[in-house]
Steps between C-alpha positions, in 0.01 A plus 500: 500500500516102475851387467572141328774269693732486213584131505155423396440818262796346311355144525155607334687717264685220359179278536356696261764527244486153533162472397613722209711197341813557676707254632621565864813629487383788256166531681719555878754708287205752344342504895808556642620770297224683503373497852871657525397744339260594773725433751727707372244801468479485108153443486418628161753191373460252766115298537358791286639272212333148629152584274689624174754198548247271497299655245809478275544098584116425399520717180862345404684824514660356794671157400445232795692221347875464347810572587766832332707494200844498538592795230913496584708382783833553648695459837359766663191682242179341373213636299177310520174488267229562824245411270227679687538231789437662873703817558582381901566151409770650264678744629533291805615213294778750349577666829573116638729403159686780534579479871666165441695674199644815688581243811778372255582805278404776703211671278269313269215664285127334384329712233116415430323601206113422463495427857112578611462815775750435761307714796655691766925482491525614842380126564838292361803698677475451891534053475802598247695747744379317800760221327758759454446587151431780341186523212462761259161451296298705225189471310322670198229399295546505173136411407360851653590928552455724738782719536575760252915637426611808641310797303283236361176418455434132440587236683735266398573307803373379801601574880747236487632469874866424635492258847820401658629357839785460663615417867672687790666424785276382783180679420189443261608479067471857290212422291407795235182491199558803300289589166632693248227729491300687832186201510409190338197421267353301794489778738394718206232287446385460843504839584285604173275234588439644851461869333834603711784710439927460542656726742681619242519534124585182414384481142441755234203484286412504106672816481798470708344679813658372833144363708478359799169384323477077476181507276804621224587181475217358305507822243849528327664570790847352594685449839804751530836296567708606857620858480257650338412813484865591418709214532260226284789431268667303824200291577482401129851447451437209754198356335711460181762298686227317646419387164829426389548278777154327446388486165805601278741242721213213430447625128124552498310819587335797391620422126317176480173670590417252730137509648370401839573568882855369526843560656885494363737428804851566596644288802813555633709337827809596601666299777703723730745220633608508193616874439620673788374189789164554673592589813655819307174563330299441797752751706503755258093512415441465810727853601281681191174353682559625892656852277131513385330392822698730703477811251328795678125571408367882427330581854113299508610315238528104547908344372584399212455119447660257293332383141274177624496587834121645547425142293689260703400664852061495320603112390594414865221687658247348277640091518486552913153631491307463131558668191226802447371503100396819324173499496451430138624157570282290754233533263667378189643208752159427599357500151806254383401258775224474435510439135776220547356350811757547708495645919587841555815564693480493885494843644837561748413472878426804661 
């Protein structure tokens, strides 16, 4: 297994965005972002996206050039016209205006419509709690299904995920990524590819059949939201409020029939020192976060562990000795290289 010093994975990752047309502060946003997304052990959402994203910047999908649209502004809310520009580049951009925001008023809120795919939300909330805030963030894309209502059969709307972050008192930030239904379409889609199955039934097919069965996917099948079998109308229930907060709060979605791969994003700080102080908040999540450390374990079983933890401990293993890809990727690094000219990344010592 090769593993890739990350410094310089991330340097020929934005080298070849670059090449793309983008300037450098999108091109190191888009690298950094999504090697994070390795780090992080979300490799279905992390460099698995590099060939697709740049696919989408040479066909136009993807715009390189421009900046948003301010839709409507106040103190503390603004809604912005993404107009297919980078996904990374703009949530980041968000997450950074409404840091400043919440420093002064305690909470501020960013809503993105036509933003482009925004990748893997586990990668924004550790640099925001790390400065004592707290990020709540959610994505759904109203250009595309996959995930059908409770008792339903066709999809109506997609995965869209829930990340948040928030510090505690002298120990590493709680960092969660939560879908609304069991998988995504990109795991869906890789394991189809590979001819492999879920653990688990986490779709139902043409007929409404629970399968464990990826290959589904591709013929009418859907992906069954959390709590299924018996408790889907939960898991749904939170897609819909997903989509309140993303599409109905920026006022284009799913009733505009947009087309294309695409993303509408909620961003939302809140700023501790301003609510209860955050030495409070640290105090207190820090209590509920040794409570879950220290909770006792069924006998042979390993402890419970903390959302993000698993992620952070694989992100500091992997940037003191090399990042290991999954093996679909050194190829598809190789091949994009090559095509733009452009080194491969150094392999980590050792």
């Amino acid at each position: 297994m090769m593993r890739y010093d990350v410094v310089d994975l991330t340097a020929v990752v934005a080298a070849l965005f670059r090449h793309a047309g983008l300037v450098e502060d999108r091109a190191r946003s888009m690298a950094e972002v999504l090697v994070e997304g390795d780090l992080l052990g979300h490799d279905t959402h992390g460099l698995a996206l590099l060939g697709p994203y740049l696919d989408a910047l040479a066909s136009g999908d993807m715009a390189a050039d421009g900046l948003p649209g301010l839709v409507a502004s106040t103190p503390v809310t603004e809604t912005w016209d993404g107009r297919k520009l980078p996904g990374p580049w703009l949530v980041r951009r968000a997450i950074a205006a409404a840091q400043a925001r919440a420093a002064t008023f305690g909470l501020a809120a960013v809503v993105i419509r036509r933003s482009h795919h925004i990748a893997c939300l586990a990668a924004y909330p550790e640099a925001v709690a790390r400065a004592g805030q707290v990020l709540i963030l959610a994505s759904s894309d109203p250009g595309t299904a996959s995930v059908a209502p409770a008792g339903g059969l066709a999809a109506v709307m997609t995965p869209n995920p829930l990340a948040a972050g928030w510090p505690t008192a002298g120990g590493p930030p709680v960092i969660l990524d939560v879908s609304m239904s069991y998988t995504t379409n990109g795991m869906t889609n890789r394991l189809r590819a590979a001819g492999a199955r879920f653990p688990h039934p986490f779709l139902q097919d043409a007929a409404g059949r629970p399968t464990d069965d990826a290959a589904v996917f591709a013929e009418g099948g859907t992906l069954l939201p959390l709590g299924a079998p018996g408790a889907a109308h939960k898991g749904f229930a939170l897609g819909l409020l997903i989509e309140m907060l993303t599409s109905a709060l920026g006022g284009q979605g799913r009733a505009d029939a947009p087309t294309g791969w695409g993303a509408a994003v909620f961003v939302l700080v809140l700023d501790p020192s301003r609510f209860g102080g955050i030495d409070a908040f640290a105090r207190e999540a820090g209590w509920l976060a040794e409570a879950v450390r220290a909770n006792p374990a069924p006998e042979g079983q390993p402890p419970p562990r903390l959302p993000g933890e698993r992620g952070l401990a694989r992100k500091a293993a992997a940037l003191a000795g090399g990042l290991v890809l999954h093996p679909s990727l050194p190829p598809m690094l190789a091949a994009r290289c090559a095509a733009a000219g452009i080194a491969l990344p150094t392999p980590a010592p050792g």
